[in-house]
Structure formats: C-alpha cells, structure tokens
C-alpha positions, 0 to 999 in steps of 0.5 A: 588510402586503403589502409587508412579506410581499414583503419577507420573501419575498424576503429568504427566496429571496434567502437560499436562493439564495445558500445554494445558490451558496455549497454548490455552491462549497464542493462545487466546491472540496471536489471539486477539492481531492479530484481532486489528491489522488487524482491525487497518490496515484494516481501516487505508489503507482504508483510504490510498488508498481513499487519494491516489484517491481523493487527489492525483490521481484524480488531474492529468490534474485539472489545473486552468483555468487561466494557461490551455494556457500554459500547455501541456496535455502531459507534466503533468506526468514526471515519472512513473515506477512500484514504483514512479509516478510523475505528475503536478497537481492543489492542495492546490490552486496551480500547484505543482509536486506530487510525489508518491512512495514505497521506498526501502526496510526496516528493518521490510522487507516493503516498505514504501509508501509516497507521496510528493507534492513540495517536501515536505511530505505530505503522509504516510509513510505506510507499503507495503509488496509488490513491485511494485505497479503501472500499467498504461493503454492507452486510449484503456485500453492496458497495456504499457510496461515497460522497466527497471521497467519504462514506457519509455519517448516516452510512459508517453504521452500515459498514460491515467489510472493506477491500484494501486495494494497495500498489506499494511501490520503491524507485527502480531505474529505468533501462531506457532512460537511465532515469527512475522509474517505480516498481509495484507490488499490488495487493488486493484483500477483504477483512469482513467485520466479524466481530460487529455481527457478533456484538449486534447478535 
C-alpha cells in the first residue's frame, strides 16, 4: 500500500513539474515572440509618423513660387475632422490634394491609417488601435472645436498647427489566455504650419 502511494506521489509531482517546465516554455516563447513584434512595431511607426511630418504635413502652404498669384492661403486645407485632413500642397513636383485618413474599423478591431496624394494611395495602411487621432490649433496655439467630429467651415482658415495622437498597434499573444492581445507603440507630435504664416506674410 505504501509503494503504491509513493507511486502515485510521484507521478503527482512529476506531473506538476513538468506542467511547470512546460508553462514557463510556453511564457518564454509567447514573451519572445511579443518582443519582436513590438521591436517591429516600434520601428515601423517611427517611421510612420517621420513620413506623416516630413512628406505630407510639412508640405502645407509650399506651393511653387510660379502659382503663389493664384492661391488663397485660406484655401489649402478643405477638410479636417478627428480622423480625415485634406489639404493642397506641393509634392512629387506638383500642387496635388493630400489626404490623410483612419478609416473604419476593421476586422482585427483597427483602424487603419492611409494617406493618398491625388487620389491615389501613397500611405500605409498602418494599424491604429485608436480613433480619432487629429487636434488642430490656431495661430494663438487655442484648440478649435470640433462640431460633429469636424472642424466646422468658417474655422478650417483659422487652422495653423495639428497634433497627430496615434497608437499603432499589431496582434501579439496573450500569457493568460493564450489568445491575442494588441501590442501599442503611441506616438504623440506637433507640425506647425510655417508655410501658411509665410504666404499670409
């Protein structure tokens, strides 16, 4: 009788050992396989967001010199709400509409981000785990408001900065559940409008 309880004793603690070598491996793996994906992510919305500035944003208001006659400072940016601006600027050697956007959300619960210059996709898509990514600021750096999650007509003149608020995110694993669970990088910058100060100079 005591052999066969020393028996099923050991089997007991033989099973709880090597239940835990096998969790920590599991929490190993799910820990180095979340690692690279946040290594990746990281990089990769850096590099988002320095396009989203150098390419696109800092844009507004270059126009070539040769068309400055024509244009309205007031009339480069035609939209802009908590997910979508669109604007006129100079790139790829000609004025063309930029339009950069977090689009409806997906089946893996993101909002995808682009940007398209002339109708065309030039952007991402990038995956946001966030809405409404956009705040703009007049000359005085005082938030304008927002009606209907669109800065109304009468104001888009009076826009002269923007913070751009992103998470970009990728699907990781979870430790606990075994399931997926997002991973975040958010990054948070301010592109003031130089170029419109300079044409209304």
């Amino acid at each position: 009788m005591n052999a066969l309880l020393d028996a099923i004793g050991a089997v007991a603690v033989g099973g709880m050992i090597l239940l835990s070598v096998m969790s920590g491996m599991y929490n190993i793996q799910v820990y180095s396989h979340n690692t690279k994906l946040q290594s990746t992510l990281t990089s990769t919305s850096e590099i988002a967001a320095t396009a989203m500035q150098d390419r696109y944003l800092s844009a507004l208001g270059l126009i070539p010199s040769g068309i400055l006659a024509s244009i309205d400072p007031d009339s480069l940016i035609v939209a802009a709400s908590r997910k979508t601006f669109q604007f006129y600027a100079e790139i790829d050697g000609s004025v063309q509409l930029i339009s950069i956007q977090q689009g409806t959300i997906n089946g893996a619960g993101m909002y995808p981000l682009t940007a398209q210059v002339g109708g065309n996709l030039d952007f991402g898509p990038f995956n946001t785990s966030v809405e409404n990514i956009f705040h703009f600021f007049d000359e005085n750096n005082n938030a304008i408001n927002f009606a209907s999650n669109s800065i109304p007509n009468g104001q888009i003149k009076n826009i002269r900065s923007v913070r751009v608020d992103i998470s970009f995110a990728l699907q990781g694993l979870s430790q606990l559940t075994g399931g997926n669970r997002n991973l975040m990088n958010k990054i948070v910058f301010w592109q003031y409008f130089k170029n419109i100060y300079l044409l209304q100079a």
